[in-house]
ZAMARGU-4260 file (C-alpha; in steps of 0.2 Angstrom, whole numbers, plus 5000, padded with zeros to 4 digits):
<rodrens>
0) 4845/4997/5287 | 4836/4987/5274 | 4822/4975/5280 | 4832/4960/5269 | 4848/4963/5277
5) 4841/4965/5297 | 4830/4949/5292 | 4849/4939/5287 | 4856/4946/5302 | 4842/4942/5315
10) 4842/4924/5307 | 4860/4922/5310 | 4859/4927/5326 | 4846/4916/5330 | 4857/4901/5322
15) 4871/4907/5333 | 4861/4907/5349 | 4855/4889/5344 | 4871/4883/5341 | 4879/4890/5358
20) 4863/4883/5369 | 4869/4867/5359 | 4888/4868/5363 | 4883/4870/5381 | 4877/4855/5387
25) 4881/4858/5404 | 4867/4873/5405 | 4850/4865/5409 | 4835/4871/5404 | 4829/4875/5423
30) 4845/4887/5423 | 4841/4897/5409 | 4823/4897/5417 | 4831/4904/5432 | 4843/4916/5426
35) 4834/4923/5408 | 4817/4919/5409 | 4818/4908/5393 | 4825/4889/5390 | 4826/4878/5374
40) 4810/4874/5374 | 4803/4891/5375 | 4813/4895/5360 | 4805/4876/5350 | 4791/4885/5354
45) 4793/4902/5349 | 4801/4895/5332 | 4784/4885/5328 | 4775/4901/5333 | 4781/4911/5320
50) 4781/4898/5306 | 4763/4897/5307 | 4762/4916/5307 | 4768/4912/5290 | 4758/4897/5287
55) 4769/4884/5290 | 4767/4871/5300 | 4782/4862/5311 | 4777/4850/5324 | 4783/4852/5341
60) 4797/4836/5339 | 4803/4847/5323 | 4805/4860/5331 | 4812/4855/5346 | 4825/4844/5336
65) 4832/4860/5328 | 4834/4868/5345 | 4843/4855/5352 | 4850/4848/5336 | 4844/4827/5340
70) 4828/4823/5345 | 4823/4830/5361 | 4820/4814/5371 | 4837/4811/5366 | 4845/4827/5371
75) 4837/4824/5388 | 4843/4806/5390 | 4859/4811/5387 | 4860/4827/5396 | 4845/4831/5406
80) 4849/4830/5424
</rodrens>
């Protein structure tokens, strides 16, 4: 498979597991702790991780906010439990 079209793929991927983790609320972070070894956070992280492999710079809000899709203090006020 050419490099390009694996990169597309593992993006959308990604995008799609972001977007799940969004649509299910009810799952917290402690769960997916629990269950995979991995939550949202550790995914904000990772994300920031390999921008700066790349030498781009997200803060950890940023980062965070496009994990959870709002702002993470939010997302915990609302769903946080």
């Amino acid at each position: 498979m050419e490099e390009n079209i694996k990169n597309k793929l593992q993006s959308a991927t990604f995008e799609r597991l972001i977007n799940h983790l969004r649509n299910r609320k009810d799952v917290q972070n402690i769960d997916l702790m629990n269950l995979a070894g991995f939550c949202r956070n550790c995914l904000s992280k990772w994300y920031r991780e390999e921008a700066k492999k790349i030498d781009i710079e997200i803060s950890d809000p940023d980062a965070r906010k496009h994990v959870y899709g709002m702002p993470y203090t939010e997302w915990k006020e609302k769903y946080q439990k």
